[in-house]
C-alpha angles and dihedrals in degrees: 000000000000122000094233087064090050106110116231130226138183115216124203145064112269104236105175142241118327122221116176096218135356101279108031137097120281108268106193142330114253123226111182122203119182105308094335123083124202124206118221103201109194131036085244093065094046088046088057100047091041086054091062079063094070154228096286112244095022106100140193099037113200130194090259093056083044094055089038086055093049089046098044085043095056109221124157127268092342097167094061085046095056099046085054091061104033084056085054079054094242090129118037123184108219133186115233097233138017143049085314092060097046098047081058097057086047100056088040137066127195109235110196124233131197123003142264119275104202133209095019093176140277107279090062101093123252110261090043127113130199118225131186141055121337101262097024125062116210094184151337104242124204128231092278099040091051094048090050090049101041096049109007090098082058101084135042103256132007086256103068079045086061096045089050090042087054084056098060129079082252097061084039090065107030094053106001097271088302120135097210091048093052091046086089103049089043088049090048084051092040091054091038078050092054092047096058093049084249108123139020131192121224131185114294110263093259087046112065 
């Protein structure tokens, strides 16, 4: 597989901007994952690893329209950043099928973000889910997308999620009732997820 087809994901939880004491400079942005946290000490290197988030709406984002964002955004030496963090293991490149992929939902478990709005009016069409705040709609998730953010944090990795996924009517219907059939479309939720600050992944539970 070529590495322009590999799909691209940030880990961690987004913390914020760090400051040592009220008053004085930013020091570094904190990205927690599991008990670890992680300080992103320029805005360059925040910029690359937020850039792994999106753009909203463009899934699935591979590593060439990764490279093709850093490039058009212009930061410096992006690609040495990356590799820092991808070496921290805060972007990961990860293959859509195969042992690679999940290895990837083994090592790595979906941690929900926002709420669910509710009714959100007739003309949204059935199957269609609103997420974000309660006045404030992030998204409107499908079928897939809702099921891996409603129940995805409940199990240890995203792994054991698809397995159960495969399970459902659902996964009956999105990859035959096979988990490795249904890996792709819950790692095309999981990275919609991601672009509409919905959803995180942490560490797997055996992992931290």
């Amino acid at each position: 597989m070529r590495d322009e087809d590999l799909l691209i994901f940030p880990v961690g939880h987004d913390l914020g901007p760090f400051f040592p004491a009220t008053g004085e400079t930013f020091e570094y942005y904190e990205v927690c994952v599991g008990y670890q946290v992680f300080g992103l000490r320029t805005n360059y290197d925040y910029a690359v690893w937020m850039r792994a988030h999106g753009p909203v709406d463009e899934t699935p984002l591979t590593y060439a329209g990764y490279r093709r964002n850093l490039i058009s955004d212009r930061i410096p030496d992006a690609g040495a950043r990356a590799a820092r963090l991808a070496a921290d293991g805060l972007l990961c490149r990860v293959p859509p099928t195969g042992a690679g992929a999940v290895e990837f939902a083994r090592a790595h478990r979906p941690m929900p973000l926002a709420t669910a709005i509710g009714d959100v009016g007739p003309d949204i069409p059935a199957g269609t889910y609103a997420l974000g705040r309660p006045t404030t709609v992030f998204h409107y998730a499908d079928e897939v997308e809702y099921w891996f953010w409603l129940w995805g944090g409940h199990f240890d990795n995203l792994w054991l999620a698809v397995e159960a996924f495969a399970r459902t009517d659902l996964g009956a219907a999105t990859g035959a009732g096979d988990p490795e059939r249904c890996l792709l479309p819950a790692l095309h939720a999981v990275q919609g997820l991601i672009n509409h600050s919905l959803l995180f992944l942490d560490a797997a539970w055996d992992r931290r």
